[in-house]
N, CA, C and O atoms as a GROMACS GRO file, in nm:
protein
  448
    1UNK      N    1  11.367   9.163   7.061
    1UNK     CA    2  11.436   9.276   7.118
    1UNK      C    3  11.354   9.404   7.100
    1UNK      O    4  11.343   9.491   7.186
    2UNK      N    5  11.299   9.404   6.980
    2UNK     CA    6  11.189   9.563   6.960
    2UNK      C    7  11.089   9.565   7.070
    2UNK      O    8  11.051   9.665   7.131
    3UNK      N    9  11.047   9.435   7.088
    3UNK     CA   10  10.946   9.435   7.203
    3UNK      C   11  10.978   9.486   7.338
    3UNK      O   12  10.908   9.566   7.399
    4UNK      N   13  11.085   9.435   7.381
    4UNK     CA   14  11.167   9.499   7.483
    4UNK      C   15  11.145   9.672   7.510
    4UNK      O   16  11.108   9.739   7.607
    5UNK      N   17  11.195   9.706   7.356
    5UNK     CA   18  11.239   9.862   7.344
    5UNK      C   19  11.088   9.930   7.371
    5UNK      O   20  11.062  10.037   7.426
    6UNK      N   21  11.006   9.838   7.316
    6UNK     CA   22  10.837   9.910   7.302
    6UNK      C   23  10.791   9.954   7.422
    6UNK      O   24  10.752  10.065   7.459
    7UNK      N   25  10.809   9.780   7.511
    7UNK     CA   26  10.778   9.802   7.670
    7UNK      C   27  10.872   9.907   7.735
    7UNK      O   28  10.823   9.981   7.820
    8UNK      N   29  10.983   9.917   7.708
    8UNK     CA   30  11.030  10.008   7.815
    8UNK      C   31  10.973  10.154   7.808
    8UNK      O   32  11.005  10.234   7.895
    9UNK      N   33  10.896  10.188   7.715
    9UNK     CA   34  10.833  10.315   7.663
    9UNK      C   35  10.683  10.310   7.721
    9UNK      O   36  10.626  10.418   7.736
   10UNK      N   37  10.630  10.214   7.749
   10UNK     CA   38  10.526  10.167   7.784
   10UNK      C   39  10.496  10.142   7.966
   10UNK      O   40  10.404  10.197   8.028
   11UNK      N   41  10.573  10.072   8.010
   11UNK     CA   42  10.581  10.051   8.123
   11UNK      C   43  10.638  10.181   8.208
   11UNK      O   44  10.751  10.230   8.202
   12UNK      N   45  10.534  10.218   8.282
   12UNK     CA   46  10.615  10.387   8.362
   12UNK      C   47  10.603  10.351   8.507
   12UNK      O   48  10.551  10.249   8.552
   13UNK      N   49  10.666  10.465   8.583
   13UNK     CA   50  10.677  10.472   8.739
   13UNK      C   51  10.621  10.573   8.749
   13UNK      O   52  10.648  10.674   8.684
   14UNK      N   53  10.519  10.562   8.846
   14UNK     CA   54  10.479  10.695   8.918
   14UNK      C   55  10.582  10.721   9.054
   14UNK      O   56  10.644  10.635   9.116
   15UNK      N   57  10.576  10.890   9.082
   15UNK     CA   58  10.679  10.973   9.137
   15UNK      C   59  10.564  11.029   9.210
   15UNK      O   60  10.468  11.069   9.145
   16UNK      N   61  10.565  11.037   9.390
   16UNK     CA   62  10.498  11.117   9.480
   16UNK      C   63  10.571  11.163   9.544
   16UNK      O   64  10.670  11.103   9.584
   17UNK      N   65  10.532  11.332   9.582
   17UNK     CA   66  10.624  11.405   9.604
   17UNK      C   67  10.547  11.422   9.761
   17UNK      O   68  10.446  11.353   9.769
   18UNK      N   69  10.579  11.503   9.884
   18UNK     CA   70  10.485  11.551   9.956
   18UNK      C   71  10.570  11.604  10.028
   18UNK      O   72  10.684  11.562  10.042
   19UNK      N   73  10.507  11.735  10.097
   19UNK     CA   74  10.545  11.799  10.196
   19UNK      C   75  10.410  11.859  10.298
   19UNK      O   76  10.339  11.957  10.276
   20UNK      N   77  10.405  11.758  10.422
   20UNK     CA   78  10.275  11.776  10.456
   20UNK      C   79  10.266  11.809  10.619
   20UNK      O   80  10.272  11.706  10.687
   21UNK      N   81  10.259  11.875  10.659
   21UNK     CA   82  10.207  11.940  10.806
   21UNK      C   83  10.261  11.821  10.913
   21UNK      O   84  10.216  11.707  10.900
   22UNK      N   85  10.361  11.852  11.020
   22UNK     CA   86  10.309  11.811  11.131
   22UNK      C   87  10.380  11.886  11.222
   22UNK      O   88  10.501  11.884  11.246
   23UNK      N   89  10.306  11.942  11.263
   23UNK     CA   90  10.306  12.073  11.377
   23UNK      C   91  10.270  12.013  11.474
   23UNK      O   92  10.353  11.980  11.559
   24UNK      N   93  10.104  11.977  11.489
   24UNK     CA   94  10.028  11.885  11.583
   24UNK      C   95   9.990  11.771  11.560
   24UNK      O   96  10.043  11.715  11.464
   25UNK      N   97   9.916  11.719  11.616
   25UNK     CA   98   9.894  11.548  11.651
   25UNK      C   99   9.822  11.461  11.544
   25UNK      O  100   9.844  11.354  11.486
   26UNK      N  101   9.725  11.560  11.546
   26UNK     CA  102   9.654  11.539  11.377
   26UNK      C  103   9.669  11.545  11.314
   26UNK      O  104   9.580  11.515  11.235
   27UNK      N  105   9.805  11.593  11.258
   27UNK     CA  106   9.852  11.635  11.106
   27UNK      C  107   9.953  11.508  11.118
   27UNK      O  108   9.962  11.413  11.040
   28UNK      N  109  10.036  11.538  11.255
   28UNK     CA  110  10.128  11.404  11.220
   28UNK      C  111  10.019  11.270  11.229
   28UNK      O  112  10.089  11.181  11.181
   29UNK      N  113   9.923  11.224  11.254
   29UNK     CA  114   9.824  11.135  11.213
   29UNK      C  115   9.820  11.110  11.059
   29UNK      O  116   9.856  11.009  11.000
   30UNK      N  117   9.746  11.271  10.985
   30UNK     CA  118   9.734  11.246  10.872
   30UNK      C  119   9.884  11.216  10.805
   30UNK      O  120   9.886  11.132  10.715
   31UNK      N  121   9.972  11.260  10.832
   31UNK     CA  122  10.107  11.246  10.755
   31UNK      C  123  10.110  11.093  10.718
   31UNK      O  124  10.104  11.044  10.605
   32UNK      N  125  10.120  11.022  10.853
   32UNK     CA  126  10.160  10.909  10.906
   32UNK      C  127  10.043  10.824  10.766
   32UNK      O  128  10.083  10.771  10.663
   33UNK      N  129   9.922  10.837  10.805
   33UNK     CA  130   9.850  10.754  10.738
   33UNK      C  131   9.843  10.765  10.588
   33UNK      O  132   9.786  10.680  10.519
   34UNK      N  133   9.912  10.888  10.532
   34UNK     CA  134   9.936  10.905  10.397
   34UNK      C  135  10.017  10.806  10.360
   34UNK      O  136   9.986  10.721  10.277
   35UNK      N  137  10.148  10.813  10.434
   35UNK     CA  138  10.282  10.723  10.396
   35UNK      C  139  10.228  10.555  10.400
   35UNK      O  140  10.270  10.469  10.323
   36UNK      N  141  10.148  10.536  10.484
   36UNK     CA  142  10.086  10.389  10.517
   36UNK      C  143  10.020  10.392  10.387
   36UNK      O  144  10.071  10.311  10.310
   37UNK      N  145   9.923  10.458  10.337
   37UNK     CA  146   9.836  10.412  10.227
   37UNK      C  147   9.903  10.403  10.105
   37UNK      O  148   9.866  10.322  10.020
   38UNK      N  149  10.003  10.482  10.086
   38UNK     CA  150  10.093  10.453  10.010
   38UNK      C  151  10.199  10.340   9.996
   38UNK      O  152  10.202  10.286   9.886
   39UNK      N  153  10.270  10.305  10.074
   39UNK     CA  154  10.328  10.154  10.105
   39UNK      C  155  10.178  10.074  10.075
   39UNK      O  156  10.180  10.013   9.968
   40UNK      N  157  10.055  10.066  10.147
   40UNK     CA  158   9.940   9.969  10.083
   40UNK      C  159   9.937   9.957   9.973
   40UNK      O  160   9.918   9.850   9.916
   41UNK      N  161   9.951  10.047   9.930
   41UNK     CA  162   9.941  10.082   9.727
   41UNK      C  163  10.034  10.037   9.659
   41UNK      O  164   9.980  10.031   9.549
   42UNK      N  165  10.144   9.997   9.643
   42UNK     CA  166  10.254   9.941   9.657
   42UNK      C  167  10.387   9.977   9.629
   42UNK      O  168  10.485   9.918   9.585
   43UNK      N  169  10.353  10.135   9.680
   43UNK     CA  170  10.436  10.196   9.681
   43UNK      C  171  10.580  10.192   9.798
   43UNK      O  172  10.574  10.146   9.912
   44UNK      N  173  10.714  10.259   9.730
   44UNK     CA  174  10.833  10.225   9.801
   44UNK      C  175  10.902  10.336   9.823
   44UNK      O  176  10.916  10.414   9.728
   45UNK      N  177  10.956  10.364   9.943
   45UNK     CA  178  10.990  10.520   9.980
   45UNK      C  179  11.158  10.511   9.945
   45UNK      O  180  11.250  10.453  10.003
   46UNK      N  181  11.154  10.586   9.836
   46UNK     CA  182  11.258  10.631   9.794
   46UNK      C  183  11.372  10.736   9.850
   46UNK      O  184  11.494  10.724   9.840
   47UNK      N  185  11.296  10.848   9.915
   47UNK     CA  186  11.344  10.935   9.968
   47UNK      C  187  11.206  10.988  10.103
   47UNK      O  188  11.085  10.984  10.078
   48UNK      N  189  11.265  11.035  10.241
   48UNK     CA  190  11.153  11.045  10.327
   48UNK      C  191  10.996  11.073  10.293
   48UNK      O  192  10.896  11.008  10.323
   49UNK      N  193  11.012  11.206  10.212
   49UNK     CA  194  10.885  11.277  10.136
   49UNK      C  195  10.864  11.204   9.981
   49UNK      O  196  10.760  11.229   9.919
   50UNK      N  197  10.968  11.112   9.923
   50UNK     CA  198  10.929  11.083   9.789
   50UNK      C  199  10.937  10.875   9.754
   50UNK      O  200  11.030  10.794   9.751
   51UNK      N  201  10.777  10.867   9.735
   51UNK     CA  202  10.779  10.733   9.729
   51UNK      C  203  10.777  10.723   9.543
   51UNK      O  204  10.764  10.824   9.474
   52UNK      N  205  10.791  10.597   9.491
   52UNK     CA  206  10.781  10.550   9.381
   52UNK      C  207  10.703  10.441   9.348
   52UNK      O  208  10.663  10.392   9.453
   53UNK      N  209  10.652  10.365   9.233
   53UNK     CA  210  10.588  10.262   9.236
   53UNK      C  211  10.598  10.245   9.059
   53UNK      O  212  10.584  10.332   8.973
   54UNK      N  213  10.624  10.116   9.045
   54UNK     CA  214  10.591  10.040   8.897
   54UNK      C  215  10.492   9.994   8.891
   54UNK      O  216  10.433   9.907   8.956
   55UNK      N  217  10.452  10.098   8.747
   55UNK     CA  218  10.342  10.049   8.693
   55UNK      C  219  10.363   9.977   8.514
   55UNK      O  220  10.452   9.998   8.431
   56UNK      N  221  10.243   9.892   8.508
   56UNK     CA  222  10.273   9.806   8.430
   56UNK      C  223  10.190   9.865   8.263
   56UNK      O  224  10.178   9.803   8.157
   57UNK      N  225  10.146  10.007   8.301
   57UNK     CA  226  10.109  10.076   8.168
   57UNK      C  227  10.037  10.210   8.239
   57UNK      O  228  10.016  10.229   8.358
   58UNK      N  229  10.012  10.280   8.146
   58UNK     CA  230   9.990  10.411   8.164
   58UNK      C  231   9.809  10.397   8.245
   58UNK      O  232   9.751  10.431   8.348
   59UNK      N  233   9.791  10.347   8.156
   59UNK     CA  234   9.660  10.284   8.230
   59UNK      C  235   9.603  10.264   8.386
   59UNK      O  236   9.504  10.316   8.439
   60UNK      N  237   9.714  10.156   8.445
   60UNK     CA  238   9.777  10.136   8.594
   60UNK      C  239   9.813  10.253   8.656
   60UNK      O  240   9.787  10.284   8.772
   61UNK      N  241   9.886  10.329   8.560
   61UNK     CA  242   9.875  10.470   8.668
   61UNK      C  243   9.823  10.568   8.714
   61UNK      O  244   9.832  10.641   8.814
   62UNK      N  245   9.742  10.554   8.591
   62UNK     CA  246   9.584  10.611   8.638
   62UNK      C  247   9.488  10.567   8.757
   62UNK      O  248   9.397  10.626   8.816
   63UNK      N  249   9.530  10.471   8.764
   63UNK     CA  250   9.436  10.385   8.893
   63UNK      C  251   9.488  10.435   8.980
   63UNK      O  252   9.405  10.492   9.051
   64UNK      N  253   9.612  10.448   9.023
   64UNK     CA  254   9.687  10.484   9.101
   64UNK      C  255   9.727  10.595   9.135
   64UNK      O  256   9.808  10.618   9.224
   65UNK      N  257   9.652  10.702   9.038
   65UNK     CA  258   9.694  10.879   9.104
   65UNK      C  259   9.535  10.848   9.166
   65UNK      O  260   9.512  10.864   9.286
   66UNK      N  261   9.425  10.801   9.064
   66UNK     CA  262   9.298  10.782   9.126
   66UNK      C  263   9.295  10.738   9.279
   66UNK      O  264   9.203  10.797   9.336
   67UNK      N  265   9.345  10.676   9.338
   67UNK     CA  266   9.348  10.609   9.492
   67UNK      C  267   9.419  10.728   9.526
   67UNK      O  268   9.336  10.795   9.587
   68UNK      N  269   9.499  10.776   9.523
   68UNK     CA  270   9.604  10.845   9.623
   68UNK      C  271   9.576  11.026   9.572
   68UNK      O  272   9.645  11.115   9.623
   69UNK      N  273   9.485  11.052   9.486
   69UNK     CA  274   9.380  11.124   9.486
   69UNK      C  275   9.198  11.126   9.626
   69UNK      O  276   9.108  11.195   9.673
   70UNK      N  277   9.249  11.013   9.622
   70UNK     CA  278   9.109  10.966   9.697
   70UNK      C  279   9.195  10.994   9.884
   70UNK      O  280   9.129  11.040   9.977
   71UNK      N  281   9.300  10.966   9.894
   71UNK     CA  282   9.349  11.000  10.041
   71UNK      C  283   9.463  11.097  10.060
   71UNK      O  284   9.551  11.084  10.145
   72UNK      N  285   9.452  11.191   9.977
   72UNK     CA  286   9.541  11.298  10.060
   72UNK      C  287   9.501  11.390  10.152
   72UNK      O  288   9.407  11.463  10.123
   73UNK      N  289   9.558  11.400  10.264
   73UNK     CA  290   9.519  11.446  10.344
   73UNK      C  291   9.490  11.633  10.321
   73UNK      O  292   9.518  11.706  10.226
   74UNK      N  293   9.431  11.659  10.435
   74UNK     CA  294   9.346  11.747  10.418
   74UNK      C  295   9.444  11.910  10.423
   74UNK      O  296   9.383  12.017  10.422
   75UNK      N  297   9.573  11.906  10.427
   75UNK     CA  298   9.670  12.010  10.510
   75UNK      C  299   9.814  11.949  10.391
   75UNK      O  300   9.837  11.832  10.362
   76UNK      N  301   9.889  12.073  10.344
   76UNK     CA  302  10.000  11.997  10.305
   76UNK      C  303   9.982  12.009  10.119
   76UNK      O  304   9.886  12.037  10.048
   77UNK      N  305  10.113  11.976  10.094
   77UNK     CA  306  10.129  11.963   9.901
   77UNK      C  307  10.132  11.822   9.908
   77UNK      O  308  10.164  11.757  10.008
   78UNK      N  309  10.088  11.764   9.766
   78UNK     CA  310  10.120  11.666   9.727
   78UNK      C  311  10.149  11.630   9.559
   78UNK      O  312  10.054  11.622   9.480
   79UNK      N  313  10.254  11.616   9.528
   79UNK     CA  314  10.286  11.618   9.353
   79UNK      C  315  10.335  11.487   9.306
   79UNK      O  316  10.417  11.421   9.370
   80UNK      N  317  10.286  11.450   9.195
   80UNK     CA  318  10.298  11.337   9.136
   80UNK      C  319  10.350  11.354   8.988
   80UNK      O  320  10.317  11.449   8.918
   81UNK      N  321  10.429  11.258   8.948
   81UNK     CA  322  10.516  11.234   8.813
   81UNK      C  323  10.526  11.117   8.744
   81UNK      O  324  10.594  11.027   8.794
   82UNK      N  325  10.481  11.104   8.654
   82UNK     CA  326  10.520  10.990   8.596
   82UNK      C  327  10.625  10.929   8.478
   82UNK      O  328  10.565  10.974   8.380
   83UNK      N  329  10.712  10.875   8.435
   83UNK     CA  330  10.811  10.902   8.352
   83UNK      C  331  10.810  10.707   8.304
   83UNK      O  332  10.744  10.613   8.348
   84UNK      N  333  10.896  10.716   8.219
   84UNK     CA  334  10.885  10.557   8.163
   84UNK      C  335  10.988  10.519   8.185
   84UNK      O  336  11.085  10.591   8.211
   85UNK      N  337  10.987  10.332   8.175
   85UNK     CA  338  11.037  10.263   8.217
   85UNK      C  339  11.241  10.270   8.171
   85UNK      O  340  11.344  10.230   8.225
   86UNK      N  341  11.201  10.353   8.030
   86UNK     CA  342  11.339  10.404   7.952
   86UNK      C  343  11.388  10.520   8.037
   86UNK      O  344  11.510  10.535   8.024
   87UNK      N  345  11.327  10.616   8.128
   87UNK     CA  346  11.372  10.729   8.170
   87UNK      C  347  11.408  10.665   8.303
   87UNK      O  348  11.506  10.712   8.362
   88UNK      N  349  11.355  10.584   8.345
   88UNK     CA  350  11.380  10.545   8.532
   88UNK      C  351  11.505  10.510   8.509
   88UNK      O  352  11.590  10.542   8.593
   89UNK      N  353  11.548  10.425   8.372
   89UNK     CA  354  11.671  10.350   8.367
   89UNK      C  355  11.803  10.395   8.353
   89UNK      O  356  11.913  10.340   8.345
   90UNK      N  357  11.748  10.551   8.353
   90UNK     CA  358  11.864  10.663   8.335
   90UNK      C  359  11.898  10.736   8.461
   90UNK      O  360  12.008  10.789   8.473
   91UNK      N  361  11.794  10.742   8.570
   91UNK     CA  362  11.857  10.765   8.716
   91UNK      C  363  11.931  10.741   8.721
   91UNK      O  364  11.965  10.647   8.649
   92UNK      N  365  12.043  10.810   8.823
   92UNK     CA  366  12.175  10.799   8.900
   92UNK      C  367  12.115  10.862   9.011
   92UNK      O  368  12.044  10.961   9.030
   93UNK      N  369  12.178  10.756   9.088
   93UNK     CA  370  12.150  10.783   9.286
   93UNK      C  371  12.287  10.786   9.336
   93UNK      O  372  12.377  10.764   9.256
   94UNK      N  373  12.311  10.806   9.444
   94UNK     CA  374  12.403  10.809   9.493
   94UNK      C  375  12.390  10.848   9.682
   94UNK      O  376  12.350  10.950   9.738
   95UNK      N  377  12.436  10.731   9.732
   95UNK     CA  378  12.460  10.727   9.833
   95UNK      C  379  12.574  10.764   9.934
   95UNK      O  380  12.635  10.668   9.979
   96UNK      N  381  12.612  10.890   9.978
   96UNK     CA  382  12.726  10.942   9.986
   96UNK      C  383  12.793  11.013   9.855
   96UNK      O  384  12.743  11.114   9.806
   97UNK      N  385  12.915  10.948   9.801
   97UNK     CA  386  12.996  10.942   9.686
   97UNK      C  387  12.973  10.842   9.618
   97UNK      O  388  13.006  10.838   9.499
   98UNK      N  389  12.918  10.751   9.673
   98UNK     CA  390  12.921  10.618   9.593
   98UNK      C  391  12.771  10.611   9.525
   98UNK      O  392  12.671  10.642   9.590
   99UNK      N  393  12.765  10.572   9.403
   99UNK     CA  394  12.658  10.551   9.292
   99UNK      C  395  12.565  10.432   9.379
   99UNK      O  396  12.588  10.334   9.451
  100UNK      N  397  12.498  10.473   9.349
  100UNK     CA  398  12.395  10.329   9.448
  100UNK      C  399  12.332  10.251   9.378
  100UNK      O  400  12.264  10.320   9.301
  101UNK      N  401  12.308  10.110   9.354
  101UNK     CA  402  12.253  10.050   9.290
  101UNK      C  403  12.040  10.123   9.252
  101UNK      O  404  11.979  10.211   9.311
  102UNK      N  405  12.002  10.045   9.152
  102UNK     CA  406  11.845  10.107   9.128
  102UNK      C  407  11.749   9.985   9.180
  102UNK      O  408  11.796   9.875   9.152
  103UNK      N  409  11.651   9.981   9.237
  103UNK     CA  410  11.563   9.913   9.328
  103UNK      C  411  11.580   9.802   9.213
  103UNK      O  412  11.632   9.824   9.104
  104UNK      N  413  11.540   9.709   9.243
  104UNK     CA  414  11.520   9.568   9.179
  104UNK      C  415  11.366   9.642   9.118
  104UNK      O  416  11.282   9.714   9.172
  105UNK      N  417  11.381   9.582   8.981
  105UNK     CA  418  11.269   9.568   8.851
  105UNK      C  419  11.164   9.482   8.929
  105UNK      O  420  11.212   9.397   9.003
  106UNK      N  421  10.995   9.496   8.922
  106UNK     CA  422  10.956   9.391   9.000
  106UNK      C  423  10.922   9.287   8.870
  106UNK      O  424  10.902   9.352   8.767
  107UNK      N  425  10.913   9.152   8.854
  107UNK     CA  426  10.852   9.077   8.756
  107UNK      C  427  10.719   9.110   8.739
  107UNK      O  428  10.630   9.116   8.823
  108UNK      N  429  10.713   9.140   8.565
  108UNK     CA  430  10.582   9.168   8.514
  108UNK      C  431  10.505   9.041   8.499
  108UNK      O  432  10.585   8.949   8.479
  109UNK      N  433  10.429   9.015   8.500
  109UNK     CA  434  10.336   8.888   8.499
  109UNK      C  435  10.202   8.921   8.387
  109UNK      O  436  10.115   9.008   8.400
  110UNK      N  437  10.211   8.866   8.326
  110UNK     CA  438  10.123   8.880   8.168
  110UNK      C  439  10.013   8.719   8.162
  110UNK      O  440  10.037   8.603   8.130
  111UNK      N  441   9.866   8.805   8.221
  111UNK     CA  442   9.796   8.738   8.212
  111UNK      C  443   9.686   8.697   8.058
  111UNK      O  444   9.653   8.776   7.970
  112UNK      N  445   9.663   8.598   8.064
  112UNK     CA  446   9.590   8.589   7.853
  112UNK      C  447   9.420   8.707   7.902
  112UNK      O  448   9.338   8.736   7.815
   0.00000   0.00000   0.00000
């Protein structure tokens, strides 16, 4: 059970925030291809402008501001957060009035 408590302190989600240009054709291009590289990454859109993604240590999320450092587009904010697996578990969503369930946990897979 401590192990449990360790990982949930351990295991975090990164939080992308964005608010990014599309006025014209090219911006809604770049918009568009932000949100794509992000779903590639394996990220999941939480809210229009705010995707999320589990990561499996602090480590992993480093890789992962690193990539999405590497394609933000050129016009526009982009903010990122990361919080642990104990803090995600304290969200409350709500859909309408009604509390909404929290995305399915993905299975961690622990290679030797």
């Amino acid at each position: 059970m401590a192990q449990n408590c360790l990982n949930a302190y351990k295991i975090m989600w990164l939080f992308v925030f964005f608010d990014l240009p599309v006025a014209n054709k090219k911006d809604q291009k770049n918009a568009a291809k932000f949100r794509k590289n992000l779903l590639n990454d394996g990220f999941t859109m939480m809210q229009f402008s705010v995707y999320i993604r589990h990561c499996a240590s602090k480590e992993a999320m480093k890789t992962h501001v690193q990539r999405i450092e590497a394609f933000i587009p050129p016009k526009g904010s982009v903010s990122m957060v990361s919080i642990t697996d104990k803090q995600y578990g304290d969200i409350i969503n709500f859909w309408g009035q009604k509390e909404a369930p929290k995305p399915r946990q993905p299975v961690q897979l622990e290679l030797f």
